[in-house]
C-alpha positions as CSV (number, residue, x, y, z in Angstrom):
1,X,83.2,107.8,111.6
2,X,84.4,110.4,109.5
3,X,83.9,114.0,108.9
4,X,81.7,113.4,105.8
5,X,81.1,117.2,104.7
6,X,84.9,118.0,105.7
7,X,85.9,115.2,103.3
8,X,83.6,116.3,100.7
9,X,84.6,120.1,100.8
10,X,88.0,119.9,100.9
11,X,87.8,117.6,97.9
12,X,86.4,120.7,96.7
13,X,89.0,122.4,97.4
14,X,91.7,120.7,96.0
15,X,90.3,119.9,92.8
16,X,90.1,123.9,92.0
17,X,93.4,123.8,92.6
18,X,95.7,124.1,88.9
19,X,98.3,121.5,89.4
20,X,99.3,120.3,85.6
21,X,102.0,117.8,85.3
22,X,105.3,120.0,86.3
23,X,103.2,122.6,87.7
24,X,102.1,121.3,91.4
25,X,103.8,124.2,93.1
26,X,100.4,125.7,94.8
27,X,99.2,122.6,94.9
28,X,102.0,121.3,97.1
29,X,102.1,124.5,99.1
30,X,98.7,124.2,100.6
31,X,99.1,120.0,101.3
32,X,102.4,121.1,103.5
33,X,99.7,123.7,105.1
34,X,97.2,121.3,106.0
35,X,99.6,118.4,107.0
36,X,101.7,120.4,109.3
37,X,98.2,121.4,110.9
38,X,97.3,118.1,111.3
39,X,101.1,117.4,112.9
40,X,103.0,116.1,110.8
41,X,106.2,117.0,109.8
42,X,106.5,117.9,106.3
43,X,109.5,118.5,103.9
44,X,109.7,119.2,99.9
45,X,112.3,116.6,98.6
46,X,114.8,117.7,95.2
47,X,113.2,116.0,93.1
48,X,112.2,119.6,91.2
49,X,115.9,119.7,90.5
50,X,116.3,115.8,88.7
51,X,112.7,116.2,86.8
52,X,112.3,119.9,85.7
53,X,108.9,120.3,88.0
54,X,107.8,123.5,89.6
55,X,108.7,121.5,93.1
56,X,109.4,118.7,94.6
57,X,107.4,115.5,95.9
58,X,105.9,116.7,99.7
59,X,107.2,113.8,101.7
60,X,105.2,113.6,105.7
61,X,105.6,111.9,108.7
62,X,103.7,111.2,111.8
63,X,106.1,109.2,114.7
64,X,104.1,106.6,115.9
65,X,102.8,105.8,119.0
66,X,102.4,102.0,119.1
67,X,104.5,99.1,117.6
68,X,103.7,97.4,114.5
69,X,103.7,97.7,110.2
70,X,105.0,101.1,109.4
71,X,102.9,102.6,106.9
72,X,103.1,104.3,103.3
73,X,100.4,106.3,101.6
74,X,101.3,107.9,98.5
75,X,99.0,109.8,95.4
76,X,100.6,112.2,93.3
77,X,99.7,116.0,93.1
78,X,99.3,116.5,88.9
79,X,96.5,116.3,87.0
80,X,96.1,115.3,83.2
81,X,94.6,118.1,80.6
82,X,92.6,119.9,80.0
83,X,92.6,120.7,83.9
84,X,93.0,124.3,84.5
85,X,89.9,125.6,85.6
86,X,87.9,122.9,87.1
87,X,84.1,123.9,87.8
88,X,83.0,120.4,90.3
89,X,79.6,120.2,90.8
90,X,78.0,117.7,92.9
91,X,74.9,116.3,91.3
92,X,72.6,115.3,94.4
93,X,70.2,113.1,92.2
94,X,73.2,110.5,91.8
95,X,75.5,111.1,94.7
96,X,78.4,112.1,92.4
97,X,81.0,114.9,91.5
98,X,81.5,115.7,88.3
99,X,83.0,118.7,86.6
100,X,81.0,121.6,84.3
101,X,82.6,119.1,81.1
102,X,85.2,121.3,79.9
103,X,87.8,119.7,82.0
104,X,88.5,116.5,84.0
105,X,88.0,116.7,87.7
106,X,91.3,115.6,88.8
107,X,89.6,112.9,91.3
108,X,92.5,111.4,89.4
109,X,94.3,112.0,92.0
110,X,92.9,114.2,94.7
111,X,90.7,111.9,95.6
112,X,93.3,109.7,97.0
113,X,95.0,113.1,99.1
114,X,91.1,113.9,100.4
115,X,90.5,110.1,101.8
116,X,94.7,110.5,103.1
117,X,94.1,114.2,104.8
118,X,90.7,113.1,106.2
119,X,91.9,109.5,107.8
120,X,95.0,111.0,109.3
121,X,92.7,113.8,110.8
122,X,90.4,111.7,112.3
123,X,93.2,109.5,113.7
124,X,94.4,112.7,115.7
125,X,91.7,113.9,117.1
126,X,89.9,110.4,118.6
127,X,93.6,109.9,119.9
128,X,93.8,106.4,118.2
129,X,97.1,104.7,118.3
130,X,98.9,104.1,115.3
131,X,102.6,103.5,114.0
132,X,104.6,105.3,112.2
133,X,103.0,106.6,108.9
134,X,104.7,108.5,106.5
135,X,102.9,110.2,103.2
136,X,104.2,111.3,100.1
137,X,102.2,113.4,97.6
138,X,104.3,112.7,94.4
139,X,104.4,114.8,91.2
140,X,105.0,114.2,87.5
141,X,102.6,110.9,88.3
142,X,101.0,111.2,84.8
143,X,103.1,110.6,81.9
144,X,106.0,108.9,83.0
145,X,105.5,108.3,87.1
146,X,108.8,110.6,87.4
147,X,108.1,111.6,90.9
148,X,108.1,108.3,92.5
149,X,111.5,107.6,90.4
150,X,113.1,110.4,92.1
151,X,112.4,109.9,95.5
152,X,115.1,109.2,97.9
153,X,114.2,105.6,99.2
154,X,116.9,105.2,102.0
155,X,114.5,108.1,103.7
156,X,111.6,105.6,103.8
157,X,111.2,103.8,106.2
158,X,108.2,101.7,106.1
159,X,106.9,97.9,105.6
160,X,103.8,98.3,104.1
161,X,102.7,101.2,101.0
162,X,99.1,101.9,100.2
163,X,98.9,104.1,97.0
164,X,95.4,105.2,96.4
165,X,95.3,105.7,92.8
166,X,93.3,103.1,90.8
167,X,89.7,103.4,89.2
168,X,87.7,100.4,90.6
169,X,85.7,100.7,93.8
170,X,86.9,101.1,97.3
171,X,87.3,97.0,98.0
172,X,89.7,96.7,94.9
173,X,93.2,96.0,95.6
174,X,95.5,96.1,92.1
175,X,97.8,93.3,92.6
176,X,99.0,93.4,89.0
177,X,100.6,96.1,86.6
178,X,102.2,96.0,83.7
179,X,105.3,96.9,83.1
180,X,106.0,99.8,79.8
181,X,109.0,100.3,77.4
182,X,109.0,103.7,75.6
183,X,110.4,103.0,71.9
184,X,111.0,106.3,70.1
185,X,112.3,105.6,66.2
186,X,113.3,108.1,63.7
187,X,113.6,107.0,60.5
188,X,115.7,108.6,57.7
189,X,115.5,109.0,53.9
190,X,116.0,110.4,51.5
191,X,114.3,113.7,50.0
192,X,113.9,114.4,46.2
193,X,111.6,116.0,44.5
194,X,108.0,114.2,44.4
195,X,106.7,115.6,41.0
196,X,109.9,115.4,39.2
197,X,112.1,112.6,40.8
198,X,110.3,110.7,43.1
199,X,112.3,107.5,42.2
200,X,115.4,109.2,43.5
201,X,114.0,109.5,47.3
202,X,113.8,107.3,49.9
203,X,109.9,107.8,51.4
204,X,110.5,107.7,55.4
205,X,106.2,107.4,55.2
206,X,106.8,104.5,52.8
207,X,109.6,102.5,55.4
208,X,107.1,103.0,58.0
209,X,104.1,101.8,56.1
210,X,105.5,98.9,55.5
211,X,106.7,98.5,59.3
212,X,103.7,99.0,61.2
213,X,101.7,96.8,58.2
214,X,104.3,93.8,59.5
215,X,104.1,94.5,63.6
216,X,101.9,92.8,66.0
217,X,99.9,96.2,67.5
218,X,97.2,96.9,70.3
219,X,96.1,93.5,72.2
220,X,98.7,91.0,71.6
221,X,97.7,88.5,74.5
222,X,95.6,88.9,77.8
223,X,98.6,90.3,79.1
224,X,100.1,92.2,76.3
225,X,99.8,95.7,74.6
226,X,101.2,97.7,71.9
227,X,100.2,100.7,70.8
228,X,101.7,103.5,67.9
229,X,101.0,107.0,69.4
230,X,102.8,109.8,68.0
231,X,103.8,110.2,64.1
232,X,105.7,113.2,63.3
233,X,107.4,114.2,59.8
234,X,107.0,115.5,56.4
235,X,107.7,119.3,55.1
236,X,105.7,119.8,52.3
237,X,103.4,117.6,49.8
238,X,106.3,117.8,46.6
239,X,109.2,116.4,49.0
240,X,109.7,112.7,49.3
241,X,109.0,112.3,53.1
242,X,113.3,112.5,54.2
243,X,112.3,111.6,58.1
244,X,109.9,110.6,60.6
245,X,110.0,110.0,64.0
246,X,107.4,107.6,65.6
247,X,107.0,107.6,69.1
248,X,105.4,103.8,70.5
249,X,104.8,101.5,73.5
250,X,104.5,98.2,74.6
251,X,103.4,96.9,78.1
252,X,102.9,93.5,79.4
253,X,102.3,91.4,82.7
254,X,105.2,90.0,82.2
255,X,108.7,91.0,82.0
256,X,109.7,88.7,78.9
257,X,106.8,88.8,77.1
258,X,107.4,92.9,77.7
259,X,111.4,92.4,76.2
260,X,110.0,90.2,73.1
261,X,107.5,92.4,72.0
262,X,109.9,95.6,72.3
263,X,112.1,93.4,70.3
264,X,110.0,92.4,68.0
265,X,108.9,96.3,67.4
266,X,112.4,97.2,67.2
267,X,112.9,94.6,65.1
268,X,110.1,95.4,62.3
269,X,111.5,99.1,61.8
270,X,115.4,98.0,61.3
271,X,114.2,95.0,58.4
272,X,111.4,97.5,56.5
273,X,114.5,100.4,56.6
274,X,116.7,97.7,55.4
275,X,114.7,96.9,52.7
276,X,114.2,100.3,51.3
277,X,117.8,101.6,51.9
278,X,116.9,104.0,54.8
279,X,118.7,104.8,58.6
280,X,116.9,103.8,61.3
281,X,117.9,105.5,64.9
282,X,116.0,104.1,67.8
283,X,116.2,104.6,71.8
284,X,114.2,102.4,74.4
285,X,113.2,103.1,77.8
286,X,112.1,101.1,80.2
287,X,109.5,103.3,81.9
288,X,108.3,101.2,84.5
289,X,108.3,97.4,85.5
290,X,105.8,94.9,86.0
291,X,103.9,94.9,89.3
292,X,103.1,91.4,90.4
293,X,102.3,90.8,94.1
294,X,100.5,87.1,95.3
295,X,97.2,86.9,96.3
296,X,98.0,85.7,99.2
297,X,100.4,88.1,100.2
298,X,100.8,89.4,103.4
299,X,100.0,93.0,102.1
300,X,96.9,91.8,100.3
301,X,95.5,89.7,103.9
302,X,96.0,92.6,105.9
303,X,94.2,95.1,103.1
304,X,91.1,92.9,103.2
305,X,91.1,93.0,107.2
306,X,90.9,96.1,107.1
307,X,88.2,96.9,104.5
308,X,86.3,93.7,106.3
309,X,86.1,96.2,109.3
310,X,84.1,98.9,106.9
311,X,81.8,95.9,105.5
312,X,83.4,96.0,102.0
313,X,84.9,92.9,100.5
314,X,87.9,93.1,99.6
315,X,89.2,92.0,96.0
316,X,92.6,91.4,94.2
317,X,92.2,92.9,90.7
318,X,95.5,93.6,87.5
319,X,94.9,96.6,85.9
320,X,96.2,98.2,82.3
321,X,98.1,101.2,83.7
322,X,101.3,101.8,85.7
323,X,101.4,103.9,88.8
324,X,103.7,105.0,91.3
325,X,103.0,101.7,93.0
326,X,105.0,99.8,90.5
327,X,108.5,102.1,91.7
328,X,107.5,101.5,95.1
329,X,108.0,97.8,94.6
330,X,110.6,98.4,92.2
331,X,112.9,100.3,95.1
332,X,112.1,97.3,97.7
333,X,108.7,98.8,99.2
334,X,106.0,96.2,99.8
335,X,102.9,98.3,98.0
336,X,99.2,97.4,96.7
337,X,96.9,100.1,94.3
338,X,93.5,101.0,96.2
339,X,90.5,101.2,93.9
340,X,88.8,105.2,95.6
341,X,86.1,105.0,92.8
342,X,87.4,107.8,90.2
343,X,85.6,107.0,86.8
344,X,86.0,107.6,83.8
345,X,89.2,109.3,84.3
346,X,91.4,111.7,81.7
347,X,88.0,112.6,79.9
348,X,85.5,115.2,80.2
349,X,83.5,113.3,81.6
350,X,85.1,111.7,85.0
351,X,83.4,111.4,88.1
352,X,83.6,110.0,91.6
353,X,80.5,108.8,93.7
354,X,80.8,110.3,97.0
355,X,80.0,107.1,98.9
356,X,83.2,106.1,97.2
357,X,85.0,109.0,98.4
358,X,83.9,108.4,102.1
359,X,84.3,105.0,102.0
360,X,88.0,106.0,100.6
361,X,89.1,107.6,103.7
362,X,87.4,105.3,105.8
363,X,89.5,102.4,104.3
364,X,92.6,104.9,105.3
365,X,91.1,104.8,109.1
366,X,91.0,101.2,109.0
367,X,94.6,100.5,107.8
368,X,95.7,102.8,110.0
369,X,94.4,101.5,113.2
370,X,95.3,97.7,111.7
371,X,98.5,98.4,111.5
């Protein structure tokens, strides 16, 4: 159905390719090769300009020519570290790719642009009909999904989005995200002298001690997380600790379960500052909203046609993590997560089964032509 060794070498190909979060420029250069090639026409949107990146997202489109559900594929061009210098090697005992184990592979994401590149090429040369399809390769993915919040979305126009960006098996359709608040703190002090007059300082170690003893951290329900990620302060061992700065998160399922925990965070650093005499200064962001489509949707019948026409059954699954499909749905595009197989992803030790990878772009063929 597909060309299996194309698929496989270009895969290759791309994940050799250094594309860091804010550093996709050759990356992006070579996908605008290959997808005007394959006739489509390609542009480079601004969104180098609003997020600092080396370039934009590479937004494609291929005019339709049939009626029907205009379609969306999206995966995003960066890669998490370490990922300069990725040695794949394809390990024919198990059928999988893996790198040499000093960096990731970057199947997270390049998987998702081989299974896009390969489905849209074998639509085009077997002359099958399709609609209109548009793709966007998005950058600044990892770490904030700031590609996808800087497209244009009055250029889009489409019904239906496939993002193929999620860890389970080709079959799994992520229904479910949660939704993530950023909650930086900095707390202030007092510094004195810690061997002469410690009692005269206000410890910012101390204020958050006693904070983060009082909050409700990591798994808060089936639906709720909370993590403390980044500590920062102190200057040397005889100063009472003047400031800190704490960087955190909370995600959730569920929008107001998302707003109470935040609160509740918030909420813990301002009382323990209080209580010791301290400043507090705290921003919040909301980084992303819940993604919560029916399992009965529309979308979701359609996706499991067209995996039933591969023999894979297709699943409705929630996941941990954001991705650029929760902005899609956020700016009023219909979108689901495809599982492509990627495992064990941001370690050393990730991997993708190449029956995964085929059936990836197979699944791309299917949606296409069901469309």
């Amino acid at each position: 159905m597909t060309n299996n060794k194309r698929l496989i070498d270009e895969f290759l190909e791309l994940v050799q390719i250094d594309s860091p979060t804010s550093k996709e420029g050759k990356i992006a250069k070579v996908l605008v090769n290959k997808l005007e090639e394959i006739g489509l026409t390609v542009e480079i949107d601004d969104a180098a300009a609003k997020t600092g990146s080396e370039t934009g997202n590479v937004i494609a489109r291929l005019k339709g020519t049939k009626e029907g559900k205009k379609i969306l594929f999206s995966s995003h061009m960066d890669t998490v570290s370490p990922g300069i210098g990725v040695k794949p090697i394809i390990d024919e005992d198990t059928g999988i790719i893996k790198s040499d184990g000093t960096t990731i592979l970057g199947s997270d994401d390049k998987a998702g642009i081989a299974a896009i590149l390969e489905g849209l090429r074998y639509i085009k040369e077997n002359n099958i009909d399709h609609t209109d399809i548009t793709v966007v390769f998005s950058i600044w993915e990892e770490g904030g999904l700031f590609g996808a919040k800087s497209l244009d979305y009055s250029k889009l126009d489409v019904d239906y989005g496939f993002v193929l960006d999620s860890g389970g098996s080709p079959g799994e359709i992520i229904v479910k995200a949660p939704g993530q608040d950023r909650i930086e703190v900095k707390i202030i002090g007092k510094p004195a002298h810690a061997g002469l007059q410690p009692e005269d300082g206000i410890s910012a170690m101390m204020v958050a001690s006693k904070a983060i003893n009082n909050m409700n951290l990591l798994r808060i329900d089936e639906e709720t997380t909370a993590n403390i990620g980044i500590v920062k302060g102190g200057v040397a061992t005889n100063i009472v600790m003047p400031e800190m700065e704490i960087i955190a998160e909370a995600r959730s399922l569920d929008e107001s379960k998302l707003d109470a925990q935040t609160k509740h965070m918030i909420d813990t650093f301002k009382n323990a500052a209080e209580e010791f005499g301290a400043k507090i200064e705290v921003d919040t962001k909301r980084m992303y909203s819940p993604l919560n489509i029916d399992d009965n949707d529309d979308i979701v019948e359609f996706t499991k046609r067209a995996f039933a026409n591969i023999n894979i059954e297709g699943k409705t699954a929630s996941t941990g993590g954001g991705s650029d499909t929760n902005i899609l749905n956020k700016n009023g595009i219909k979108a689901v997560n495809l599982g492509i197989g990627m495992k064990k992803a941001h370690t050393l030790d990730e991997y993708i089964a190449i029956e995964d990878l085929i059936n990836s772009a197979k699944a791309v063929v299917e949606i296409i032509k069901q469309a």
